[in-house]
C-alpha angles and dihedrals in degrees: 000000000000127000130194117223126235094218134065096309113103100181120079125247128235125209115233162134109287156138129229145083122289123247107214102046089018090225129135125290115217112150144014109347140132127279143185110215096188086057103026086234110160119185128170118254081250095047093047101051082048105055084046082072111043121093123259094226127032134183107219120192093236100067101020094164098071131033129239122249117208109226108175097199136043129158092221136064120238149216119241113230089200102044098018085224125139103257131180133191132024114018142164108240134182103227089209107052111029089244102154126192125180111219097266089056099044087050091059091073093113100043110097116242119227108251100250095054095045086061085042098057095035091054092044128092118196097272116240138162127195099237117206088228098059124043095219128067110269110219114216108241138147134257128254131160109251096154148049098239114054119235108236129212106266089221110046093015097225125138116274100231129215107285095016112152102232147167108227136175107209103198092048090040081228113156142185128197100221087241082047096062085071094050105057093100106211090215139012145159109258133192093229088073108007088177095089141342130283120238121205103231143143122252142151123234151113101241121119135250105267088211095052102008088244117155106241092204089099094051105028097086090058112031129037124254119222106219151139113265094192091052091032084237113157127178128186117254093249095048096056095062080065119102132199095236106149121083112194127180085234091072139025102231142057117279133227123225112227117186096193153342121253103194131044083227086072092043102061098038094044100085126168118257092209104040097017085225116133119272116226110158141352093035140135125233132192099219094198104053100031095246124144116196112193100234086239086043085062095058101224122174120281088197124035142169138210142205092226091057139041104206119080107257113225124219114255142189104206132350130182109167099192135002093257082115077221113107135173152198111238094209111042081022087224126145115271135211106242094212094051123094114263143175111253134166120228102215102053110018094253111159132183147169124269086227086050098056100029085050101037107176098031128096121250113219116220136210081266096036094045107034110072120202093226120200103229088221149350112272109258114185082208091083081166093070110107097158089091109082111226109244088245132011119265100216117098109214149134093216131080122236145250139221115213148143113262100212086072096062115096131242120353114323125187130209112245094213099053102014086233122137114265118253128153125006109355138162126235135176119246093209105049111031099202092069117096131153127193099231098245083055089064094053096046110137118238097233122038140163108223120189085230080067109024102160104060135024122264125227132203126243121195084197124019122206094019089228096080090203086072137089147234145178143221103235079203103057104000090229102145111247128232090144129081107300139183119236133193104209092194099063100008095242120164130208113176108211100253074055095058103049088057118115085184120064110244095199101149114209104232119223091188125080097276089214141012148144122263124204083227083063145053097198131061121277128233128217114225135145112246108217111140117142094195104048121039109207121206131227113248088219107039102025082226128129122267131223125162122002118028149165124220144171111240095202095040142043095251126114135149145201105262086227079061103065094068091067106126109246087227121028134165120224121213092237098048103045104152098075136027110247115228128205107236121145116268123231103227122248133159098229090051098099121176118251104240111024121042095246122104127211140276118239115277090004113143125244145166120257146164115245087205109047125027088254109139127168136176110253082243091059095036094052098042101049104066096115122061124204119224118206145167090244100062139041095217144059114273122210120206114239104191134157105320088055091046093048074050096048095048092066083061108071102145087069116103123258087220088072092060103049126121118256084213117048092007089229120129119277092191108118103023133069112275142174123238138198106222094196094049098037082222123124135203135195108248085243084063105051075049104247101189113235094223127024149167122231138183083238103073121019084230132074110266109222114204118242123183093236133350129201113174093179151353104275109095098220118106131178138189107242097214096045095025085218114143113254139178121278089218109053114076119280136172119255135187102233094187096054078056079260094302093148121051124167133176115266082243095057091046114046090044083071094029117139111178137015104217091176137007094182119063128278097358116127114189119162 
């Protein structure tokens, strides 16, 4: 019996014998069900009749300004903005704005909400905090078992139980008990390199973990790596938590458990110093000579005793004597891992470590004992001070260095610690060009007390935040940051490292609204001020460059132009009258093409569009062509495409050139300002409609001469002197230049009124 769903899911449903977990309810499947093979989608006979049933699209009173959309499968788990539980399987979800519901919650929309918890939920915003151990934003939720097999918290590896409060990243599976968040220590002094601490930091690369011989090319982009910067020794997050505790009379240093391999790259290169078989799991490793010891090739004891106790103590592979997920030696009384071997006695429960029993007398170090939070350096008040050689150098990379002059290199060139222009001794990197540091910006100390920040240490970062699509901001200078900064983590104070080699304070006092909320938008925005030579960021909305004021999102990638703020959230366009256009985000496909211009749109960029007819338009295209020009040559309306559409074109380079040729002369319009026929799809220079050089309108009792842009200040603000609508200072424009350009109008504006050409070439006047 198959049976075809009303909701999102195309492909029919059989009804058979199978295994699994459901998707909607996300419950075991143990008996008769339906399945899609092509999707691998199971649901229970129950779960199925019921989601034939359910709408496609919901209003919840939670989130009453989008609708929810049904989708039945989905490969990730998910967090419930109503419940903040852990959910899997079918959900309704608002494509705009990330609000999630798992079906019980979404079919609460009719159940009344005490008062108190319906102010509660309005005034709260999904709690996140950007962690220094994980590059994307961990949301708080809390813990429920949907699968057979528990998540575990990525720092101390235990079970996350039902009704834990957690951070969790759902697309890495990397999880944080609350209590967790405190622990992660940023450096310490560990036993696999005693020379010097390790640092938790980002960084890209192919080498391999000095601990496993793993590469960490696969996990480096979303967790973090603890190393060495001075040895170039890296070792994974998880393998850092790992300590050399067993001393054996076959080697002459401590061993390493490790419980298993994780790649078949270790497996095949891990192989046993005694038996010379592979070793896959349960076995020891000196880290520092490269040696693995199957735990039976060892020969320890199957049987042992103990002073401390009087019963024998039998060899085990694993214990866990209750579900606390909290487990201890009984002789050193530190915490044990559950999945590791242990001495137990069988007859009271008395469990203790190999090392505890095999060294009796010695102490056992622990993860706490043996790893020793170090200070980088001694607070010095004289943060100026660059003659003292940090004990490791701060920049991350594969690459060796090397020293030049920085006079011989050609064109600008900008330091990629402070964003600052070159000048003077600097370092670069042979093998990546765009990599420069000032001198003093490769010496910079890790941990420094500056008098901006007087009450708490600061300490650098090489990449803040790790997601290198966010966004931060000096809380000196409010220049947003791509560049090296220093954090405090306490208080979450930024000082960017120009910043930092200040003596004056830089705070700029702000004439613009510092935050606010933005109907494109669910989060608060953020004021800064976008100036970085090296990256360009884009504008959300526009997809344009920006460069001065901004807005943007500090737990998202989201920023815009401040201009852009003011864009009306419905607008209607001359040459669509009929309906109002709307900005909504736009789901990328090749064949979505704007309206006016030949470009299509980026995954998740905004647009106007009509809800009634297919009609979508960048917001560029759908704010500047607002006025049409009407002319002898041509039958229809032309719209101007000048320098804000070119600055979006160029981002478009995979576009034809054929799109963008005149109708008239068959040369390229591309670069340069153009009209454009929207009914036709067919473009022409100005100098090919013809627009007249020089002309006399009813408007201004002089003649208006045409110029390709006109800015008469600084203040960034223009407007057209006959429709006293605001233009570009960059697009043409007529201008009166016997009135010292005084009155300036749109061409539009103009040439609707106009009475008389005097010149169509250039600097000709003839009366």
């Amino acid at each position: 019996m198959d049976i075809k769903l009303a909701c999102t899911h195309q492909n029919s449903l059989t009804y058979w014998y199978g295994e699994g977990r459901c998707d909607v309810c996300g419950e075991e499947i143990s008996h008769l069900s339906y399945n899609c093979r092509r999707c691998n989608v199971w649901l229970h006979e129950s779960c199925a009749n019921k989601l034939q049933h359910l709408p496609l699209e919901i209003i919840h009173p939670l989130h009453s300004h989008h609708q929810l959309k049904l989708q039945l499968h989905r490969p990730l788990d998910f967090f419930c903005d109503k419940c903040s539980y852990i959910s899997t399987g079918s959900r309704y979800n608002c494509s705009s704005c990330e609000f999630i519901l798992d079906l019980k919650c979404a079919s609460s929309v009719n159940d009344p909400l005490p008062e108190e918890e319906w102010r509660s939920f309005k005034d709260r915003e999904k709690k996140t905090i950007l962690h220094y151990s994980h590059s994307h934003l961990l949301i708080l939720f809390k813990y429920r078992k949907i699968k057979e097999d528990d998540y575990n918290c990525s720092w101390c590896d235990k079970r996350l139980l039902d009704s834990d409060v957690c951070y969790g990243c759902i697309e890495c599976e990397f999880f944080l008990h609350e209590v967790c968040t405190d622990k992660i220590p940023r450096t310490f002094r560990h036993p696999f390199h005693p020379s010097h601490p390790f640092r938790l930091h980002y960084r890209e690369g192919t080498d391999d973990c000095h601990a496993c011989g793993e590469s960490l090319f696969l996990r480096v982009l979303d967790s973090p790596l603890y190393g060495c910067q001075m040895c170039k020794i890296n070792v994974h997050f998880r393998c850092a938590k790992l300590l050399p505790t067993l001393k054996h009379k076959c080697h002459d240093h401590l061993l390493t458990y490790f419980g298993k391999i994780y790649t078949d790259f270790q497996r095949e290169h891990f192989e046993c110093k005694i038996c010379k078989m592979l070793c896959d799991a349960n076995f020891y490793r000196c880290v520092q000579c490269g040696f693995n010891f199957h735990l039976q090739c060892l020969q320890i004891p199957s049987s042992a005793t103990h002073k401390y106790h009087r019963h024998q103590l039998i060899l085990m592979d694993s214990v866990k004597e209750d579900d606390s997920e909290e487990y201890y030696c009984d002789v050193c009384e530190e915490e044990r891992n559950p999945n590791h071997p242990v001495y137990c006695c069988k007859k009271c429960t008395y469990i203790v470590h190999i090392e505890c029993v095999l060294h009796e007398g010695l102490a056992r170090q622990s993860m706490d004992s043996k790893v020793l939070i170090v200070k980088e350096m001694e607070h010095n008040d004289d943060i100026h001070d660059t003659s003292q050689q940090p004990s490791f150098l701060p920049a991350i990379h594969d690459c060796p260095y090397t020293y030049v002059i920085a006079e011989n290199l050609k064109g600008k060139r900008y330091c990629v610690g402070c964003r600052l222009v070159l000048g003077g001794l600097s370092y670069f990197c042979r093998n990546c060009p765009w990599y420069h540091l000032h001198e003093k910006c490769s010496k910079l100390q890790y941990e420094i007390q500056h008098p901006f920040h007087s009450n708490h240490p600061l300490n650098l970062y090489l990449r803040y935040p790790p997601d290198i699509d966010m966004f931060s901001i000096c809380d000196e200078c409010r220049d947003i940051s791509r560049g090296f900064i220093y954090l405090c983590e306490e208080c979450n104070f930024k000082l960017d490292v120009k910043c930092v080699f200040s003596e004056v304070s830089q705070v700029k006092k702000m004439e613009r609204v510092t935050e606010l909320y933005h109907f494109t938008h669910p989060h608060k925005l953020i004021l800064g001020n976008s100036s970085d030579p090296i990256d360009e960021i884009l504008c959300t909305i526009c997809e344009l460059p920006i460069l001065g004021p901004a807005y943007f999102c500090p737990n998202c990638r989201y920023i815009i132009h401040g201009s852009c703020l003011g864009l009306p959230q419905k607008m209607q366009v001359p040459f669509h009258l009929d309906h109002m256009l709307v900005i909504s985000h736009v789901s990328y496909t090749q064949e979505l093409r704007c309206y006016a211009c030949p470009m299509g749109f980026d995954n998740l960029k905004f647009a106007y569009s009509c809800e009634q007819c297919d009609v979508k338009l960048h917001s560029v295209c759908a704010n500047s062509l607002r006025r049409p020009l009407k002319c002898e040559s041509h039958n229809h309306n032309l719209y101007y495409f000048g320098t804000s559409s070119q600055s979006l074109f160029a981002k478009y380079k995979y576009v034809p050139d054929s799109l963008f040729h005149c109708s008239e002369c068959q040369k390229n319009c591309r670069g340069h300002p153009f009209y454009r026929c929207l009914e036709c799809a067919i473009n022409f220079h100005l100098e090919c409609v013809p627009i007249p050089q020089i002309v006399k309108s009813r408007c201004h009792i002089h003649p208006l001469v045409m110029k390709d842009s006109f800015v008469e200040d600084d203040s960034g603000e223009y407007y057209c002197d006959v429709c006293e609508e605001e233009r570009c200072g960059n697009d043409h424009v007529y201008c009166c230049e016997e009135c010292n350009n005084l009155f300036i109008a749109h061409i539009e504006c103009i040439l609707a009124k106009e009475e008389k050409v005097i010149s169509l070439e250039k600097g000709v006047v003839s009366s």
